[in-house]
Structure formats: C-alpha cells, structure tokens
N, CA, C and O atoms as CSV, one atom per row, in Angstrom:
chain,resi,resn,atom,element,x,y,z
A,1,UNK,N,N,6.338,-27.725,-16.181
A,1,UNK,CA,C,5.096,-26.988,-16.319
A,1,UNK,C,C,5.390,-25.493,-16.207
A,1,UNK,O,O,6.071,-25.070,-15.273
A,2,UNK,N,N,4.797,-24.542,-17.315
A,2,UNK,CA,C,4.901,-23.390,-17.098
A,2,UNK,C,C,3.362,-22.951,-16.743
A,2,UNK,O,O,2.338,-23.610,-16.919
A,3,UNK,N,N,3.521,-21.529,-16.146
A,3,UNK,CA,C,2.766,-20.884,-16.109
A,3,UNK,C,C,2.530,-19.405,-16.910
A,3,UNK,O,O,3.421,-18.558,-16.988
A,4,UNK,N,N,1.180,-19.244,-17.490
A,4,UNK,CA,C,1.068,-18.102,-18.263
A,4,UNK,C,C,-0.398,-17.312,-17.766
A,4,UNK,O,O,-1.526,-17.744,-17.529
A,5,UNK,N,N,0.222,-15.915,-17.734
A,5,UNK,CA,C,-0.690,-14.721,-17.126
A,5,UNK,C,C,-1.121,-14.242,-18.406
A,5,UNK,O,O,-0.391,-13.963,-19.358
A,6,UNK,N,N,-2.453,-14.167,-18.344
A,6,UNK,CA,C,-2.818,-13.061,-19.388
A,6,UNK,C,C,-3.663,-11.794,-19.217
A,6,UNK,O,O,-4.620,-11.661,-18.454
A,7,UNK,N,N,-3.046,-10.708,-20.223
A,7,UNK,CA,C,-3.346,-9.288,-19.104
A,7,UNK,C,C,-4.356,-8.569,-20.198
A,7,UNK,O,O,-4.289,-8.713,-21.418
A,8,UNK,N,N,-5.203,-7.849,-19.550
A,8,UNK,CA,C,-6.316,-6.870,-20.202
A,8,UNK,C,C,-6.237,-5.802,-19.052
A,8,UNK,O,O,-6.027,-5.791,-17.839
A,9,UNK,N,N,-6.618,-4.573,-20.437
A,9,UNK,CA,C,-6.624,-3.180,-19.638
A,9,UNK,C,C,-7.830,-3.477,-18.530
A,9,UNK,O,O,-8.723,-4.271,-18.827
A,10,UNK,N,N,-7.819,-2.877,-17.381
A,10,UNK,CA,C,-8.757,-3.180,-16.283
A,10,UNK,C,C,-10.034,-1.479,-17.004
A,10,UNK,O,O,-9.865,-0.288,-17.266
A,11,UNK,N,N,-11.115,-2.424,-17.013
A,11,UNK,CA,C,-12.352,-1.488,-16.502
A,11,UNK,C,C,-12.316,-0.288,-15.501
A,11,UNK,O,O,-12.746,0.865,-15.455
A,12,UNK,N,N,-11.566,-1.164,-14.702
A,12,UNK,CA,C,-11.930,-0.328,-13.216
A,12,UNK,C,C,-10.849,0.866,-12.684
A,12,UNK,O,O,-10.913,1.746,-11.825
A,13,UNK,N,N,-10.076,0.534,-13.413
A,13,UNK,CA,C,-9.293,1.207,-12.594
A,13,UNK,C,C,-8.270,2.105,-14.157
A,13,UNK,O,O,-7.808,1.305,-14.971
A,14,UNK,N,N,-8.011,3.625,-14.437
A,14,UNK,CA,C,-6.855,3.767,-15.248
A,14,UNK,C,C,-5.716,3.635,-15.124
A,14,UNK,O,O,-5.052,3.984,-14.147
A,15,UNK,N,N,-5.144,2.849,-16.593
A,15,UNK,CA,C,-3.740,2.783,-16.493
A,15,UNK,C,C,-3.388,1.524,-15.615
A,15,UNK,O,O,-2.244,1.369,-15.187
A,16,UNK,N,N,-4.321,0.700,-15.379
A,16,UNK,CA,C,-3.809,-0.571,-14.793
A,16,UNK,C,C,-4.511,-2.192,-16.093
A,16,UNK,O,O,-4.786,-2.271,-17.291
A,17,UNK,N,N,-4.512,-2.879,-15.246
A,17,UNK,CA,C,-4.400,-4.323,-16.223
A,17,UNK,C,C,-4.767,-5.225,-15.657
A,17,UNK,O,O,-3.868,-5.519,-14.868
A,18,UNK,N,N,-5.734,-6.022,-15.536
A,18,UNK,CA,C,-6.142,-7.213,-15.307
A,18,UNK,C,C,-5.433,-8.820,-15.389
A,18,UNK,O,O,-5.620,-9.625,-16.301
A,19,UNK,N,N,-4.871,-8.953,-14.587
A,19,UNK,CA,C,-3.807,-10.161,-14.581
A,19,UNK,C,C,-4.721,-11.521,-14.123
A,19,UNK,O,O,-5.131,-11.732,-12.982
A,20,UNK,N,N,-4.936,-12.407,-15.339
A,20,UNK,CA,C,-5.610,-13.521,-15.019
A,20,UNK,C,C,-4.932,-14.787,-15.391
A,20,UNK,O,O,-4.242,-14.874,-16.407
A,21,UNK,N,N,-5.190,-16.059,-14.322
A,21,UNK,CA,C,-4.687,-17.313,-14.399
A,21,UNK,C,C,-5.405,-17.683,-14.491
A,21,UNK,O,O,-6.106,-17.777,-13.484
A,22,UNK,N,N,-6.091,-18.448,-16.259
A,22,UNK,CA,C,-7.391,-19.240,-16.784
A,22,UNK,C,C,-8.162,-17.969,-16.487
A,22,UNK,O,O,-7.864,-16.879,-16.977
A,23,UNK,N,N,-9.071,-18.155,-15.735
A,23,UNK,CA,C,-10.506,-17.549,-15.146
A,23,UNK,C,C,-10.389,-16.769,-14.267
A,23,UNK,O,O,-10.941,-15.671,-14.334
A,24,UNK,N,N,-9.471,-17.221,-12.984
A,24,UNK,CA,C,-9.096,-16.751,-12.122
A,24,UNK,C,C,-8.328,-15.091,-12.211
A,24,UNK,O,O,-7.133,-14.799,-12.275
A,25,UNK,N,N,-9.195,-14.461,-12.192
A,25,UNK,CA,C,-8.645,-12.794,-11.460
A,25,UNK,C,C,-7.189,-12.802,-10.089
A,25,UNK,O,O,-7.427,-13.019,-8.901
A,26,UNK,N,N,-6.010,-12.564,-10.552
A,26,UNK,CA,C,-4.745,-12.595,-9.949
A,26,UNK,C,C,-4.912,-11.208,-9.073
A,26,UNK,O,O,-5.162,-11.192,-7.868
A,27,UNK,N,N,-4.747,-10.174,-9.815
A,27,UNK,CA,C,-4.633,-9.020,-9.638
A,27,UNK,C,C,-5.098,-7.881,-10.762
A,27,UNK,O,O,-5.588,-8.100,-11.869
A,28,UNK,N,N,-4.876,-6.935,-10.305
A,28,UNK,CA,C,-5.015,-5.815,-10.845
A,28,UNK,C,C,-4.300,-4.361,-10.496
A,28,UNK,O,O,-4.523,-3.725,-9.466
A,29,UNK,N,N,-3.193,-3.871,-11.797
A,29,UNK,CA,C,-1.997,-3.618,-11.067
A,29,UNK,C,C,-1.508,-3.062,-12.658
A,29,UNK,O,O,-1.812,-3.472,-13.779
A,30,UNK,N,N,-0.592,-1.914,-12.186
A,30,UNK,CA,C,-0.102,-1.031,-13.370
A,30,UNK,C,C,1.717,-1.997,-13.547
A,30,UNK,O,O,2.871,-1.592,-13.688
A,31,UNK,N,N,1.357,-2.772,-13.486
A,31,UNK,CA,C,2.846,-3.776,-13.254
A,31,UNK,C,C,2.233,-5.410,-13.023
A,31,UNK,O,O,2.414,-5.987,-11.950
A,32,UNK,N,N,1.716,-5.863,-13.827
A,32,UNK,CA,C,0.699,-7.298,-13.639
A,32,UNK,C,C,1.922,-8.258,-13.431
A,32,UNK,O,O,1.965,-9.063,-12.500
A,33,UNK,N,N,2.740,-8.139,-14.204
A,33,UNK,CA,C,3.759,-9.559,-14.128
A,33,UNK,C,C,4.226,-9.796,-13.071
A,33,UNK,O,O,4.343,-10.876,-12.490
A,34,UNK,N,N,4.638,-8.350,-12.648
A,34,UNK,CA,C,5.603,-8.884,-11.207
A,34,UNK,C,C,4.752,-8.795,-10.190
A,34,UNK,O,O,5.176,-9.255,-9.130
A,35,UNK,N,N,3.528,-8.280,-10.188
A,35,UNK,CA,C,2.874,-8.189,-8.942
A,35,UNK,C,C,2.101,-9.660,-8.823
A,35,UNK,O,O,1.868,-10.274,-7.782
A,36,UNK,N,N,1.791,-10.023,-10.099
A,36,UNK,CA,C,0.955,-11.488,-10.459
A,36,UNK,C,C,1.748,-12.437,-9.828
A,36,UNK,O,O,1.327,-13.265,-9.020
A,37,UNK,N,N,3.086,-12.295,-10.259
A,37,UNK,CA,C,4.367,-13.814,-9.611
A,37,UNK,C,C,4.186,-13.570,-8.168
A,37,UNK,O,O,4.275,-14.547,-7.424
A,38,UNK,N,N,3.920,-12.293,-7.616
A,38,UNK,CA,C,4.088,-11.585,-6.383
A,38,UNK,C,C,2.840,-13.201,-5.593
A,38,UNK,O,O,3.058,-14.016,-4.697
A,39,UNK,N,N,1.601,-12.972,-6.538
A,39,UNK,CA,C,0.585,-13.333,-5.821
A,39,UNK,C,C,0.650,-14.924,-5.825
A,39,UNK,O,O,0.190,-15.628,-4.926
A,40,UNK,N,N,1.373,-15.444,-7.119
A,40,UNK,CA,C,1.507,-16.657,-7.114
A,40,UNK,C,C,2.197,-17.720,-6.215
A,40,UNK,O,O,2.150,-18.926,-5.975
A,41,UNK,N,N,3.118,-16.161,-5.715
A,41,UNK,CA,C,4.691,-17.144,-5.174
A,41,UNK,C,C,3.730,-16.716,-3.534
A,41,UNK,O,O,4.284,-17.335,-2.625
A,42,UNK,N,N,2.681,-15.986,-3.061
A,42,UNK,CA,C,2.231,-15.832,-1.956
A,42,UNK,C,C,1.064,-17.338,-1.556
A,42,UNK,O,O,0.712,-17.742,-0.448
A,43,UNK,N,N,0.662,-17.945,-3.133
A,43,UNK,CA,C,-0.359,-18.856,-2.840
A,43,UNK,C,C,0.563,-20.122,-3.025
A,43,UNK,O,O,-0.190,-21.065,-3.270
A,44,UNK,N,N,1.893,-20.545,-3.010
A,44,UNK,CA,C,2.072,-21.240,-2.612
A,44,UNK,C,C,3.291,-21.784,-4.170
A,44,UNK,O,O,4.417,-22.166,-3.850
A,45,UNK,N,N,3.126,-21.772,-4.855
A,45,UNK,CA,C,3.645,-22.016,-6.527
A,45,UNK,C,C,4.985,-21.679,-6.000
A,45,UNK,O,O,5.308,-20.715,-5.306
A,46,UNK,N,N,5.719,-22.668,-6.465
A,46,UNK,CA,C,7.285,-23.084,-6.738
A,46,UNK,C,C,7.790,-21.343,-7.049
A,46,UNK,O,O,7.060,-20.370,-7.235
A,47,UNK,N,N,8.781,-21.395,-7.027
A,47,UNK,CA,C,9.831,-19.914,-7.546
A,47,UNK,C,C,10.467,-20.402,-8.712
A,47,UNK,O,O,11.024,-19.538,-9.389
A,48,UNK,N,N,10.520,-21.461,-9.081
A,48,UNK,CA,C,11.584,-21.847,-10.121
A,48,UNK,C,C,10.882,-22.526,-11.088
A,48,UNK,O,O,11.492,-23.200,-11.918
A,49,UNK,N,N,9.269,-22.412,-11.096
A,49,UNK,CA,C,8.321,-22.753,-12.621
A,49,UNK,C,C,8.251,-20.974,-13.555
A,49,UNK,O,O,8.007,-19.790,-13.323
A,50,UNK,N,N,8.679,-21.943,-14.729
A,50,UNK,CA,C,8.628,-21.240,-15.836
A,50,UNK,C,C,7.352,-20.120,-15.725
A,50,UNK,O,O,6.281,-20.654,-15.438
A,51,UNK,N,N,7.303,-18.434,-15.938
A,51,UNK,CA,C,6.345,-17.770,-16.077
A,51,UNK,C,C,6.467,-16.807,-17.063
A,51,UNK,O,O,7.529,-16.185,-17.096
A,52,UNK,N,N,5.323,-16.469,-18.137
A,52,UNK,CA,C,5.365,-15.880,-18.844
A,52,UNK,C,C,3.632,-14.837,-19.256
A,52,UNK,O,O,2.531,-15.348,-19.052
A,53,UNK,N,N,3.762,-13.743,-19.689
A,53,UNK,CA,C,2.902,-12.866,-20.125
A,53,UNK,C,C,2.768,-12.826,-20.792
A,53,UNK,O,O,3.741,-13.005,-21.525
A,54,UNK,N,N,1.238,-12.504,-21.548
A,54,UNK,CA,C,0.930,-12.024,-22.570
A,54,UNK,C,C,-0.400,-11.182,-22.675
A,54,UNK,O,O,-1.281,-11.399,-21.844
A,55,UNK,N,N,-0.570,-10.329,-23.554
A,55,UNK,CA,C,-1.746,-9.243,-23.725
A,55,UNK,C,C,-2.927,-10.255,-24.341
A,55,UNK,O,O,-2.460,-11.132,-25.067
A,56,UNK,N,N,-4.160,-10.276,-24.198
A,56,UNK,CA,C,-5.169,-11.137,-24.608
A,56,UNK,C,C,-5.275,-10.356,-25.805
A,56,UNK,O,O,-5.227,-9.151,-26.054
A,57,UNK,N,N,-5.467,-11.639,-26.621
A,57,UNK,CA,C,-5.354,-11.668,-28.136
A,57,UNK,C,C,-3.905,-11.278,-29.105
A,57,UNK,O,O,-3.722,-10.764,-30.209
A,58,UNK,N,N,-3.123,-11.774,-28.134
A,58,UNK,CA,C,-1.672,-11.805,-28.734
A,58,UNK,C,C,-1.008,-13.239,-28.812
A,58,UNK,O,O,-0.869,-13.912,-27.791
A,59,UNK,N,N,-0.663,-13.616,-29.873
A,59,UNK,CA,C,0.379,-15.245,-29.549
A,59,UNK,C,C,1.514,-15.124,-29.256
A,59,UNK,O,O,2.204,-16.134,-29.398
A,60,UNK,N,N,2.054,-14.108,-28.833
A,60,UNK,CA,C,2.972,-13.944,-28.790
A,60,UNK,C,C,3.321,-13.132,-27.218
A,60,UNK,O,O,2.816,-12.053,-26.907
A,61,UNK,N,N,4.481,-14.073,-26.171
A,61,UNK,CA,C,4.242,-13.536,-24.678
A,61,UNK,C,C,5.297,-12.337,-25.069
A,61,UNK,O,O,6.216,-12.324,-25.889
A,62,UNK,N,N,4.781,-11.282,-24.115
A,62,UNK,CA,C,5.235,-10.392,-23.468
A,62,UNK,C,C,6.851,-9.918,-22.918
A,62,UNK,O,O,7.738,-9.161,-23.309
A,63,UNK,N,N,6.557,-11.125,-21.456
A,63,UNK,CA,C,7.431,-11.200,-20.818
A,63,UNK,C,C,7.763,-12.510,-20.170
A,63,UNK,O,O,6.926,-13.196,-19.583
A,64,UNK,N,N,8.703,-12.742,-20.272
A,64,UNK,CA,C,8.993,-14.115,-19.753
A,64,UNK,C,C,10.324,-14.290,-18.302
A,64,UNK,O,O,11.370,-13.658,-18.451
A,65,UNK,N,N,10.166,-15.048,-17.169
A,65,UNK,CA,C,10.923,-15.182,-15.886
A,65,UNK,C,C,10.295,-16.392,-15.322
A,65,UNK,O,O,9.344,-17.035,-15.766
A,66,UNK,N,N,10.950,-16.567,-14.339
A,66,UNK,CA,C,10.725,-17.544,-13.249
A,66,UNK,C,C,9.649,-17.328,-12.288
A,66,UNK,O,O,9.767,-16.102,-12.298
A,67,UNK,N,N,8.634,-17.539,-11.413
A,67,UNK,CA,C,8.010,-16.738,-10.612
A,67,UNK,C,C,8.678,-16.087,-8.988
A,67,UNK,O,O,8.236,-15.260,-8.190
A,68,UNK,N,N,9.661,-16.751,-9.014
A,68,UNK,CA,C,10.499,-16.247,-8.121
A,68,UNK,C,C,11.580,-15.282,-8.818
A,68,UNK,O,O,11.648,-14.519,-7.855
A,69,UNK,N,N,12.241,-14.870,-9.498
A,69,UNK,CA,C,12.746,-14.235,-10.088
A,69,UNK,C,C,11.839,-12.808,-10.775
A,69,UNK,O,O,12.477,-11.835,-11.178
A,70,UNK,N,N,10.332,-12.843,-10.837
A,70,UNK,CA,C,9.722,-11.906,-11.044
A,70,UNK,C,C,9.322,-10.771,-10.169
A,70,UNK,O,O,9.239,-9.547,-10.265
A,71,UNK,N,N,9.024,-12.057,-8.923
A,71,UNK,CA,C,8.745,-11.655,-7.795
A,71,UNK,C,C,9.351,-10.729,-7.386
A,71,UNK,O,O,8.643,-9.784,-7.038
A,72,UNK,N,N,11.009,-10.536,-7.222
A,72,UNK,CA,C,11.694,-10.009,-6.844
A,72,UNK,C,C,12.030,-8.548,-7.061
A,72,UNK,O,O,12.726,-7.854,-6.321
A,73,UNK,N,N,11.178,-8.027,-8.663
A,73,UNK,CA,C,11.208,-7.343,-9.164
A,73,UNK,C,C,9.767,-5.912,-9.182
A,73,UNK,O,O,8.608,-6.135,-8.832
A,74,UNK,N,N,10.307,-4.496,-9.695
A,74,UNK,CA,C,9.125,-4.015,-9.875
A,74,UNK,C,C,9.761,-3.378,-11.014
A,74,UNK,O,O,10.795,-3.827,-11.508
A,75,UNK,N,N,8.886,-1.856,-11.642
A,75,UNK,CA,C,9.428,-0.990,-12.707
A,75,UNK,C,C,9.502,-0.262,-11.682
A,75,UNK,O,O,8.760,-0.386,-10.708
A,76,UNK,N,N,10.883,1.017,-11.856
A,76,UNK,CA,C,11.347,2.023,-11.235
A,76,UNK,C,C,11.125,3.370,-12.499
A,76,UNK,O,O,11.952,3.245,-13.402
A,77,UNK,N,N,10.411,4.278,-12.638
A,77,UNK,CA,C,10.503,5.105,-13.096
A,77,UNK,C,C,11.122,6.585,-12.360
A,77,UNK,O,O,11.043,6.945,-11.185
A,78,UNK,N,N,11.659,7.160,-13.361
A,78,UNK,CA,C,12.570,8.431,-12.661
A,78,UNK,C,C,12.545,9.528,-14.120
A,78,UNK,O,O,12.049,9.249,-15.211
A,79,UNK,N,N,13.015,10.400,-13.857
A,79,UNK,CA,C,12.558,11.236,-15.088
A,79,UNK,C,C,13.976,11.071,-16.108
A,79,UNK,O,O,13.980,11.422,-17.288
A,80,UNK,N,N,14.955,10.570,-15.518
A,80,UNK,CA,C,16.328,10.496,-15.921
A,80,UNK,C,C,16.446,9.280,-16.540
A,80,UNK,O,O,16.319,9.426,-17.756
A,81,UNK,N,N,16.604,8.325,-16.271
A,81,UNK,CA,C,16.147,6.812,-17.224
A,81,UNK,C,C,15.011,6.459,-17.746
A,81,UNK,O,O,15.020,5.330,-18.235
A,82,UNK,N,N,13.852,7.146,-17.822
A,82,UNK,CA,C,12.328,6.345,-17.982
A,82,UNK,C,C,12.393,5.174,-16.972
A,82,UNK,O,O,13.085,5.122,-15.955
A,83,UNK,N,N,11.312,4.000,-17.579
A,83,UNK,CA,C,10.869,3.168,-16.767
A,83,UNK,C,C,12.324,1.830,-17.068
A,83,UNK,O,O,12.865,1.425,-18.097
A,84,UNK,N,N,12.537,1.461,-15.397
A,84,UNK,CA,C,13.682,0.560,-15.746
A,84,UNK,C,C,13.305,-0.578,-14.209
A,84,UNK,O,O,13.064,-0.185,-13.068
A,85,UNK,N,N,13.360,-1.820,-14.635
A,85,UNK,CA,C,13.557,-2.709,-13.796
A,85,UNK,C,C,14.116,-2.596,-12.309
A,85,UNK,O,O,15.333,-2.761,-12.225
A,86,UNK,N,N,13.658,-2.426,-11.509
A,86,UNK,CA,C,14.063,-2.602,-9.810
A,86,UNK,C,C,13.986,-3.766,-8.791
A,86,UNK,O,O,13.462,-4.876,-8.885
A,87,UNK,N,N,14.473,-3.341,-8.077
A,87,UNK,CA,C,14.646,-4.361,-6.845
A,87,UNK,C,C,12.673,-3.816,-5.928
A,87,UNK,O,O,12.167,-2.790,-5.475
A,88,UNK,N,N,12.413,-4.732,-6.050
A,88,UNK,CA,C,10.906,-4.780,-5.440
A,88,UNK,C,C,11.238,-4.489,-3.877
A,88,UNK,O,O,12.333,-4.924,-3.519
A,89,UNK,N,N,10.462,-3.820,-2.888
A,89,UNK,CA,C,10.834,-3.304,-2.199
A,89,UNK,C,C,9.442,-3.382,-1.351
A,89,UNK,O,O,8.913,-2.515,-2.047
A,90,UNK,N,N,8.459,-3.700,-0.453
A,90,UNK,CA,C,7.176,-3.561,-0.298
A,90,UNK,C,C,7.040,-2.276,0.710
A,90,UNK,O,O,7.841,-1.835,1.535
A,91,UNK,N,N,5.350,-1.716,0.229
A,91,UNK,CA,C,5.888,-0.170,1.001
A,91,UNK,C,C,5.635,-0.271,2.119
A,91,UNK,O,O,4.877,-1.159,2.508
A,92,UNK,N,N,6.127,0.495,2.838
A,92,UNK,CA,C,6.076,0.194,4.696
A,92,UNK,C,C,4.936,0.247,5.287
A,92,UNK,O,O,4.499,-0.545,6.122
A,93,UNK,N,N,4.392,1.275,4.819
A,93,UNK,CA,C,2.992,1.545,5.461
A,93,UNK,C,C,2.190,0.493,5.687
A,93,UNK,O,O,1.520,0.255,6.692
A,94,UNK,N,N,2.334,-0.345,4.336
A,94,UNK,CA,C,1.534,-1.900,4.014
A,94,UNK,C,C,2.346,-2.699,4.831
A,94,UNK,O,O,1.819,-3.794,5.027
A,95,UNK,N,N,3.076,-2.606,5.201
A,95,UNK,CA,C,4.058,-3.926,5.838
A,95,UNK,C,C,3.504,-3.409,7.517
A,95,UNK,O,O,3.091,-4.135,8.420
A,96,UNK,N,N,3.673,-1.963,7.507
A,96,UNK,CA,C,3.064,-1.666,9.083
A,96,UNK,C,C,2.097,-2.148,9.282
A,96,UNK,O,O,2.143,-3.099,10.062
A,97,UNK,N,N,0.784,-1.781,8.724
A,97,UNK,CA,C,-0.546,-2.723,9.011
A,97,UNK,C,C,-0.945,-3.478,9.315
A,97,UNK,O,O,-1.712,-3.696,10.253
A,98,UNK,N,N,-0.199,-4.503,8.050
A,98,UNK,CA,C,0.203,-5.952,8.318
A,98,UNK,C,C,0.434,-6.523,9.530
A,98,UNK,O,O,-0.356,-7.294,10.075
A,99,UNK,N,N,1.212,-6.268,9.862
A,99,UNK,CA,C,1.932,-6.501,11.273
A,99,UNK,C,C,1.235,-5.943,12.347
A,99,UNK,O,O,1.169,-6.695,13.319
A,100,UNK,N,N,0.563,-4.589,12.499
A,100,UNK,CA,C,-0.287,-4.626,13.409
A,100,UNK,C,C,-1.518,-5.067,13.648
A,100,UNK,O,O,-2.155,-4.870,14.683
A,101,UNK,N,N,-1.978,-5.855,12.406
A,101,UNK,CA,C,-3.103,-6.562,12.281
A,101,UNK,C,C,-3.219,-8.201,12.762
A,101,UNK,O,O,-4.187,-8.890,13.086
A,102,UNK,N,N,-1.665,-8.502,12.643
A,102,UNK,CA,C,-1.513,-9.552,13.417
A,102,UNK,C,C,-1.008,-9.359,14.982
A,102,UNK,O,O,-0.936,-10.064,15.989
A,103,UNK,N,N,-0.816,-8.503,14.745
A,103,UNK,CA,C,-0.502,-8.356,16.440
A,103,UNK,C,C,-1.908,-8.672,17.215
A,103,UNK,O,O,-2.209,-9.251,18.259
A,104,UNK,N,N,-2.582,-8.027,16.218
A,104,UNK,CA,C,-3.626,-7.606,16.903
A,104,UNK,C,C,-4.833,-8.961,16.834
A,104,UNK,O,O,-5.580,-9.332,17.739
A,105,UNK,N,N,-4.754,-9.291,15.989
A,105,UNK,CA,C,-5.327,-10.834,16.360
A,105,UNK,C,C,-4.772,-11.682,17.237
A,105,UNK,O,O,-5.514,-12.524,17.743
A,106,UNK,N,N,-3.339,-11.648,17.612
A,106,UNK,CA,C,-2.601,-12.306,18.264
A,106,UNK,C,C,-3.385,-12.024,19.993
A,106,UNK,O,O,-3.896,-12.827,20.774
A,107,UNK,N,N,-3.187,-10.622,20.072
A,107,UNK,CA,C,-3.809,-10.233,21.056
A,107,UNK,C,C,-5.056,-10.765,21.658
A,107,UNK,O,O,-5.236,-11.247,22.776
A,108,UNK,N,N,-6.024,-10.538,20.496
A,108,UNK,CA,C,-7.297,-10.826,20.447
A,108,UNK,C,C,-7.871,-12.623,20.899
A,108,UNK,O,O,-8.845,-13.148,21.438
A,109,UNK,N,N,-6.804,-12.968,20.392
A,109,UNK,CA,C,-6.394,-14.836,20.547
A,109,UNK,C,C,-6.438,-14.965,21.953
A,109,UNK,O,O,-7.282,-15.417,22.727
A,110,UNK,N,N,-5.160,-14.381,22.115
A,110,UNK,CA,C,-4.919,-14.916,23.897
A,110,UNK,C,C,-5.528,-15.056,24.698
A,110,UNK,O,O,-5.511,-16.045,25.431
A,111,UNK,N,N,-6.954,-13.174,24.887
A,111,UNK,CA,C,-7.462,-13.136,25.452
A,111,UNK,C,C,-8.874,-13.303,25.502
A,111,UNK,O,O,-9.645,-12.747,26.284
A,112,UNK,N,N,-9.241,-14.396,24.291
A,112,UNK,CA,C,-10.220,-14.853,24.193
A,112,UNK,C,C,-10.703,-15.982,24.735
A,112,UNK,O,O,-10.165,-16.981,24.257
A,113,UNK,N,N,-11.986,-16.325,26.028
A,113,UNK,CA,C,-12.295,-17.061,26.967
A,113,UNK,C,C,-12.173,-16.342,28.143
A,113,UNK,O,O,-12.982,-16.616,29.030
A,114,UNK,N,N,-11.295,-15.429,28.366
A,114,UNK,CA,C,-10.988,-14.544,29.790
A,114,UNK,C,C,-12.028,-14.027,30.299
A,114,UNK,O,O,-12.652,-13.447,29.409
A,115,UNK,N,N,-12.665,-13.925,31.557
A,115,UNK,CA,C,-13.756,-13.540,31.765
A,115,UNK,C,C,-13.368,-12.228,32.931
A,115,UNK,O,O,-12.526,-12.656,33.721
A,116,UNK,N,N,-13.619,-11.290,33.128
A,116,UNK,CA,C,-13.063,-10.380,33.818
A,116,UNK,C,C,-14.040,-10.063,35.105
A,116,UNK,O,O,-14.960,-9.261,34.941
A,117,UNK,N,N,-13.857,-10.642,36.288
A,117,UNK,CA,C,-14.447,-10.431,37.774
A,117,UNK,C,C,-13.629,-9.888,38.594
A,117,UNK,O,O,-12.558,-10.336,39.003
A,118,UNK,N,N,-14.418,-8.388,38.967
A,118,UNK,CA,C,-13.984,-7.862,40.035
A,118,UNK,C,C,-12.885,-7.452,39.538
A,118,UNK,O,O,-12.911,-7.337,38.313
A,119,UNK,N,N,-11.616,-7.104,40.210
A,119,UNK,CA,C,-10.771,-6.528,39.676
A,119,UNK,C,C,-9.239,-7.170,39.354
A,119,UNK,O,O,-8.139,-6.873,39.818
A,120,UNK,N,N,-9.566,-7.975,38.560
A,120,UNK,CA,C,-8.444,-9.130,38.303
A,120,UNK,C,C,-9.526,-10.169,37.178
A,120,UNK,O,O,-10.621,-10.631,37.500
A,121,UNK,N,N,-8.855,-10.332,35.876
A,121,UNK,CA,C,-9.099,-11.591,34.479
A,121,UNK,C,C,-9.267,-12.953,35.413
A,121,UNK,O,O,-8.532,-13.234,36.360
A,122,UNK,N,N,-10.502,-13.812,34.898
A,122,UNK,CA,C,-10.195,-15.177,35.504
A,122,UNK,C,C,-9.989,-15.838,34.698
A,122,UNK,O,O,-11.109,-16.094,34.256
A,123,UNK,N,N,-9.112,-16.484,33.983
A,123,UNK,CA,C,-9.176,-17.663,32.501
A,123,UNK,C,C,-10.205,-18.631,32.361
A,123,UNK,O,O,-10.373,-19.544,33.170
A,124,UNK,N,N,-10.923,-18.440,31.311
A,124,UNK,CA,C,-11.802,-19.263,31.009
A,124,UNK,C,C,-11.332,-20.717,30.795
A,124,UNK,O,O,-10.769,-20.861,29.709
A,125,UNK,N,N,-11.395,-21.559,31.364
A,125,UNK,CA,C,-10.715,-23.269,31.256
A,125,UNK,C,C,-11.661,-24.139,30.761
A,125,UNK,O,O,-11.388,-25.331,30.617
C-alpha cells in the first residue's frame, strides 16, 4: 500500500501549500512532503510505506520516498547552491516548549489531589 499527498497553494497563508490525505488536512507548510511524512510518521504510519506527491490536478506525482525516509529530510536554501535537500533538524525553540510543556503537566499530574493544610501538602488518598 502506498500513500499519496496531494498539495494546493494554501489560502491562508503565502508561499505555502496545503498537504491533504483524501479529505483530511495534513498540514500546511512551504515544504508539504517532508513535513506531511513528518505528520504521518508522528500518527503512527509505517516508515517503509511507499509515499508520493502530487499538485491537484496533475497525474503525474511530484515527488516520490518512503515516509520514513522523507521524514528525515527538509529543503536547505543558501544563496550559494539555491534550494537543496537537508538533513531535517527540528528547531529548538519548538523542541524547548515541548518539553517544558510536559514537564509541566508532569508536574501538574503529581500534584493533583494534594490538599495543602497548614504548613505542610496532605495527599489526597
């Protein structure tokens, strides 16, 4: 079984693209393929099913990879090569968040039921 993305310029946003599976809205992203495998290989889809792109109203795909093999990837532009294939890299800031957002539920977890008397937590049992 393969899988196929099909991309339209986004409304909403310039210079990006609407990445859809059937009906389903993937993303939306100036890089649909690899960010799309990005989302596929996050909901659970094999790395090693066939994936391929195409522009709506084209028979003809785009781009074709693995969804793990896409994944892996972004475009690197520089003024010296134009736009060229990279090693995907996620940006920190987003990875910081992330992580403090689970911390922070984590937190939020533990000390949920605790009832606080006087000057000392009593655990809620």
């Amino acid at each position: 079984m393969s899988i196929e993305i099909i991309i339209t310029p986004s409304k909403r946003h310039r210079h990006h693209y609407d990445a859809y599976l059937g009906y389903t809205l993937l993303c939306t992203s100036r890089i649909p393929f690899f960010d799309g495998a990005r989302v596929l290989l996050s909901e659970g889809h094999d790395p090693n099913t066939p994936l391929a792109m195409r522009h709506q109203g084209s028979a003809h795909a785009s781009l074709r990879s693995t969804i793990g093999s896409a994944a892996k990837l972004t475009v690197v532009e520089n003024g010296r090569d134009g736009p060229v294939f990279g090693a995907y890299e996620p940006y920190p800031l987003k990875e910081k968040r992330k992580a403090e957002k689970l911390s922070a539920s984590r937190i939020k977890s533990e000390h949920q039921g605790s009832l606080t008397s006087g000057n000392g937590a009593v655990s809620g049992a």
